[in-house]
N, C-alpha and C positions, 0 to 999 in steps of 0.2 A: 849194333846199329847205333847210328846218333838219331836221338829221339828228336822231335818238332817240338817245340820250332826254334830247334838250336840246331845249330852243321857245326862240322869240323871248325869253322872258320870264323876266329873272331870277328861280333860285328857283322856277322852273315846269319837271319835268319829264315826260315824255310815259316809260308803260309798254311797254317793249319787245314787240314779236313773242315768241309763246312763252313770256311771262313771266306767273307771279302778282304780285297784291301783297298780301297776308294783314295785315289789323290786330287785334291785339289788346291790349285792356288799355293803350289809349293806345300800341301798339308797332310798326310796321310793319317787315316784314320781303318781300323779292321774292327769289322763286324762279324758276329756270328750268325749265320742264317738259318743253321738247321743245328739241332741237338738227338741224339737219341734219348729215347723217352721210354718211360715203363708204364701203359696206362692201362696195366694190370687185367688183362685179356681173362674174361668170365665164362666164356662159352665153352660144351661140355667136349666131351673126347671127340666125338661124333663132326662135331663144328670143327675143333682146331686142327684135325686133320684135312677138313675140305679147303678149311682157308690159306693151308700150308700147298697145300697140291697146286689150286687156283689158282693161285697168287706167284707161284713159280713159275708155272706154264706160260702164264703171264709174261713173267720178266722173260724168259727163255723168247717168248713171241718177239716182244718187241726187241732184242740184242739181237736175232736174225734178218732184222730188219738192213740190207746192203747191196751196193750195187756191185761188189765184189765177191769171188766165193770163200763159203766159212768152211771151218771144221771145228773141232773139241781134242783139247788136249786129254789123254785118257789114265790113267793112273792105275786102275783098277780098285779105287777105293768106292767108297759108297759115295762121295761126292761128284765125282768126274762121273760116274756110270749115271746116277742120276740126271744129267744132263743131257747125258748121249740119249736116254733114253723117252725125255722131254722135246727133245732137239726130233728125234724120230716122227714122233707125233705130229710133230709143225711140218716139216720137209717133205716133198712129193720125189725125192731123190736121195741115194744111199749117205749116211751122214763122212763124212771122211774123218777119222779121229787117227790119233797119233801118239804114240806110246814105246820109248826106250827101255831098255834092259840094261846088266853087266853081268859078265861074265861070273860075279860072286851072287852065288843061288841066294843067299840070304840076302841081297838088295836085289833080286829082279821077280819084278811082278807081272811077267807077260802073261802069265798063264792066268790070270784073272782079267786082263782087257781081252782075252781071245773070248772069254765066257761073255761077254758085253757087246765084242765085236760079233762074234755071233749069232745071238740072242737077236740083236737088230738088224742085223745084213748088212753090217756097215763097211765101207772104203778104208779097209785099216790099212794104217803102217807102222813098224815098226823097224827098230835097229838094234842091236847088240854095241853097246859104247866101248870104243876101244881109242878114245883121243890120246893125243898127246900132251898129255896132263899141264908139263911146263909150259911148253909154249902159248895156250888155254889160258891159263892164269894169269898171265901179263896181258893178255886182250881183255879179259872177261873183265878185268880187276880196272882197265881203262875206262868200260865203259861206266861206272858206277861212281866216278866224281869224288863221291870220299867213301871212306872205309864202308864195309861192311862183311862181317865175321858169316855171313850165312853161308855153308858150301852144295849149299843145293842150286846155286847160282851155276851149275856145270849143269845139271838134268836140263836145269829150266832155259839155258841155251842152246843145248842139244836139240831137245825139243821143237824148241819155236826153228833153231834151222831147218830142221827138217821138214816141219811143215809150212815153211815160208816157200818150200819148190811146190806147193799144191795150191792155198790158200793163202788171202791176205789178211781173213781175220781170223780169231781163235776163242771161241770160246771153253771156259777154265771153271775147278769145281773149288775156289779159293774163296773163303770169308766159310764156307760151311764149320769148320770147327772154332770156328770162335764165335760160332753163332749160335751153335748147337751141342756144342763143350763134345768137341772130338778128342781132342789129346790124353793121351794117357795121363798130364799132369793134373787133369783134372780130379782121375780116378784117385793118384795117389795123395790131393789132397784131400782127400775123402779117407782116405785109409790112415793120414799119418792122423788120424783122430783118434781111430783106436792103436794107433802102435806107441802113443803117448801114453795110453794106460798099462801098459806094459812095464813090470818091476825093472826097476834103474838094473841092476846086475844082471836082469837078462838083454833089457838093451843094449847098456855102453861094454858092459863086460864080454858076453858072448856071443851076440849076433855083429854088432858093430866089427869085434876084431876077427872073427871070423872071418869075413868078406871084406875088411881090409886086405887078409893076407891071400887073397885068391886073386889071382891075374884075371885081367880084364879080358872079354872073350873077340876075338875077329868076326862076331857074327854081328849083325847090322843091330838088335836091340840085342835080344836074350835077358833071361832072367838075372844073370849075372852082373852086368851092363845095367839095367832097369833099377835094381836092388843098389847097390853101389848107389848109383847115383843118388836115386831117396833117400838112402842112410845118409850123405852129405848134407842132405839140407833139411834135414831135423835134427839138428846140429844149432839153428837157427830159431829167432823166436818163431811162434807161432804165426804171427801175424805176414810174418816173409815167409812164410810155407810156398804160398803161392810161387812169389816172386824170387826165389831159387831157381827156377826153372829156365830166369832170363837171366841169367848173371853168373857168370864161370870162375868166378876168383870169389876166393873168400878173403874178410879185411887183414886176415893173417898170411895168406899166399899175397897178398898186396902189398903187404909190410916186407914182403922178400924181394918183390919183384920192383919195385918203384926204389929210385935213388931216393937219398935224402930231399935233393933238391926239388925233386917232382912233387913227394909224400907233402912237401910244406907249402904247396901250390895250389895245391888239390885235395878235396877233400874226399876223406878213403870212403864213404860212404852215399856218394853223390846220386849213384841209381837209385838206392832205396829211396832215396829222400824225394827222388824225382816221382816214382812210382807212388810213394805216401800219399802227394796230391791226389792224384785220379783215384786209388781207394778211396779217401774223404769224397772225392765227386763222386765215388760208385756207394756211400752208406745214404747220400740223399737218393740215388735214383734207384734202390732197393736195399731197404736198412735192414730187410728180415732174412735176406736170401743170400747166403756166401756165395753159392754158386752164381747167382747171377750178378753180382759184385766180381768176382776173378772174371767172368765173359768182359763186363764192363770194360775193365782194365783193359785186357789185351784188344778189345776194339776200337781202345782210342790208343796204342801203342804199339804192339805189337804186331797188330795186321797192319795201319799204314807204313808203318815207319822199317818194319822189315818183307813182310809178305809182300805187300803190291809195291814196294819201288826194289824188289827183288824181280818180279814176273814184269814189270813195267820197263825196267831197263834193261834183262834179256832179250825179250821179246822184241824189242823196236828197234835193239842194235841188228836185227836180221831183217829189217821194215816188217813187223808183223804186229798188226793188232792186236790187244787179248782184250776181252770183256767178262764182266761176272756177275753173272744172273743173280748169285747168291745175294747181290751188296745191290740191288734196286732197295730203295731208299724205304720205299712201303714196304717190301718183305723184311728188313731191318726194325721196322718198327714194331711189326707184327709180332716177331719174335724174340724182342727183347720186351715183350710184355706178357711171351709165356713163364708160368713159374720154373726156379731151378728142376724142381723133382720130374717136369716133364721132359728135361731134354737129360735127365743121367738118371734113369730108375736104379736103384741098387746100384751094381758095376756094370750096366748097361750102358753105354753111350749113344748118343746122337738118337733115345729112345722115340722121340716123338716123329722126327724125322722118319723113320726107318717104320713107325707105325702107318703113316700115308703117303711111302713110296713103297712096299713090300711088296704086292702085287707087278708091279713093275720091274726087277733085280731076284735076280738065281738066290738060290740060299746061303750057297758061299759066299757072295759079296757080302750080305746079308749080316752074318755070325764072324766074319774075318774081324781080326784085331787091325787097329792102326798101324800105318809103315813108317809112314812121310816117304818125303819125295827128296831122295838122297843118296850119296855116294859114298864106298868103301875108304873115306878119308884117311883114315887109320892105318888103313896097309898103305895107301898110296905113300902117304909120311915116311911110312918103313920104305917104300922103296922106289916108284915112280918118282917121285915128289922130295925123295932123301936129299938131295945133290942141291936141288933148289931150297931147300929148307938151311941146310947147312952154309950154303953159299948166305942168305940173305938174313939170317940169325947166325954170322959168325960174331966173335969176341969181341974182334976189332971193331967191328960196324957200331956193335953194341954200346960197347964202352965210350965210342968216337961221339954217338949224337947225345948220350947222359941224360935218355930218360929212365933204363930200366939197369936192372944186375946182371950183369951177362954171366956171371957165376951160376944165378938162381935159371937161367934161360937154358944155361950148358947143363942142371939138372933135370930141369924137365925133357931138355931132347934124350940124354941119355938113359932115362926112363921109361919112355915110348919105345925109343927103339929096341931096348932090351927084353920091352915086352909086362914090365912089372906095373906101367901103370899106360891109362887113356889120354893122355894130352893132348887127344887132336884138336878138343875145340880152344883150349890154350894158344897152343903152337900157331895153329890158323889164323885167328886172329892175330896174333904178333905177328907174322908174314903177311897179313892185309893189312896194316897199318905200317909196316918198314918199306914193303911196298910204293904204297902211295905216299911216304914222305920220303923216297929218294925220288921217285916222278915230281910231287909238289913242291919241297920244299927245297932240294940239294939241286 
């Protein structure tokens, strides 16, 4: 994604979160009006679960506030069920929620929104996705202005179409893992703490080349998939533990992939450096807590800049509203003044959360691992998706506009597709970006 408040486009920048931009007299001037803040929340278990529950309910009340009808987009995660089952509470009518599948059993989750859907009597719908991938990707990829590498932009329009034939708003269970440290990156940077004290020769020597040489698995995570990836980015200093998780190229896969011309233009380490800032802004607004320093982060980065203008411009390319209970400004604040250790006990995630909705949500919702909201990229590449992939990463293309090595590009496809390694979020990305500069630029 291009981070705020920089765009694609020289000379073009985007108004930050929380920000004014006041013109006068030919003058412009931008103010900050809101910050999040940590004013280090004292009260005992007993309280921060009541103010977590109240204070939802809350925002849930007033985002049903419309003169059109709503529904909830449903996932089956602990964040979407939570909603559906807030939203119940408020509504004297069945809640209408809406929830896609695929036909690859490791990305479809229906069988956890039917436990939610029926739990509350809700108006559900659901589909089995079976689009047509190409044609998809030239609309989806229009509506988004400039690049953006996320491929969950397919769920999240699926979705909102579908339930733009019932409802015209939608509320959504988004900002919860970065509120509440949902993602497994958080887990593992908890873990690569102890895999740092691990003797060098059992790291680099046996576990590293181990699961270098084991092919990357078709299943949507798996341990395979999971491990791999980690072992990449402990690889890195310490302090980018975190910020691995956002950045698909290492400065040596950069040094293969960028011409001469580009490498001397650009500086190979530009996201870290961008990310460096807001750590520094995240040791003021809790110097003692990593974990709530990484939420920091990704709250001033990663959920704007990719999360909501992901759901923001699916959604509205179908006219459909989303709203998100989770990001009312006072539960925001509430929560970023609990300590790390209550939102990730051990390898618990989203512990506190999950401690003052439990009564409300089955067991399985409950105990399930994280999914996201995503599609079989990988196979599609192998084969829906081949023809397009090849066609817009051919040599000639490549070599013609001289920003990248069409050598190192004709490596990577031929690696995916042989199956020896993962290059979907690689590949993806360079097809969103050649994309949008044969539309912009050519």
């Amino acid at each position: 994604y291009i981070p705020g408040p920089l765009t694609i486009f020289e000379k073009i920048k985007k108004l930050l979160p929380g920000h004014t931009m006041i013109m006068r007299n030919g003058n412009i001037s931008i103010k900050q009006y809101w910050r999040i803040r940590n004013n280090h929340f004292h009260h005992d278990l007993i309280e921060s679960k009541r103010s977590i529950r109240e204070l939802l309910q809350d925002s849930v009340k007033i985002q049903l506030m419309s003169d059109v009808p709503l529904g909830v987009f449903l996932s089956g995660g602990i964040d979407s069920s939570i909603i559906v089952a807030l939203m119940a509470q408020e509504m004297n009518q069945p809640v209408k929620t809406f929830s896609i599948g695929f036909e690859d059993s490791t990305y479809n989750e229906l069988e956890y929104t039917r436990l939610i859907a029926k739990k509350y009597n809700t108006e559900h719908h659901e589909f089995i996705v079976k689009p047509d991938a190409v044609s998809l990707t030239e609309k989806l990829l229009d509506y988004l202005d400039e690049p953006l590498g996320d491929f969950s932009i397919f769920p999240t329009y699926l979705v909102s179409k579908m339930a733009h034939k019932y409802v015209k708003v939608a509320l959504s269970g988004d900002g919860g893992d970065e509120l509440f440290a949902g993602y497994d990156t958080y887990l593992a940077d908890k873990m690569a703490t102890y895999y740092t004290k691990l003797p060098e020769m059992l790291k680099d020597g046996i576990i590293a080349k181990l699961f270098e040489s084991i092919r990357p698995s078709s299943k949507k995570k798996g341990f395979i998939n999971r491990t791999k990836r980690f072992l990449e980015g402990m690889q890195l200093p310490h302090n980018l533990h975190h910020t691995r998780w956002m950045v698909f190229l290492k400065h040596a896969e950069k040094e293969l992939l960028y011409t001469p011309e580009l490498r001397m233009s650009n500086s190979m380490d530009e996201e870290y450096q961008f990310i460096y800032r807001y750590f520094d802004e995240a040791m003021d607004y809790d110097q003692g807590d990593t974990l709530n320093q990484q939420l920091y982060v990704d709250l001033k980065t990663y959920l704007p800049d990719n999360i909501l203008v992901k759901v923001d411009r699916m959604s509205m390319s179908t006219s459909l509203e989303t709203r998100v209970p989770f990001l009312d400004y006072r539960f925001v604040e509430l929560i970023s003044s609990f300590p790390g250790h209550l939102k990730q006990k051990g390898l618990k995630t989203k512990w506190i959360l999950k401690q003052a909705m439990k009564d409300l949500l089955p067991q399985e919702i409950l105990t399930r691992g994280k999914e996201g909201f995503s599609i079989p990229i990988k196979n599609w590449l192998q084969n829906e998706l081949k023809p397009m992939m090849m066609d817009v990463l051919s040599p000639n293309k490549i070599k013609r506009e001289g920003f990248f090595n069409e050598r190192y590009i004709e490596r990577l496809k031929a690696e995916h597709l042989n199956g020896t390694q993962n290059h979907s979020h690689r590949l993806w990305s360079l097809m969103v970006f050649e994309i949008w500069m044969q539309k912009y630029l050519n």
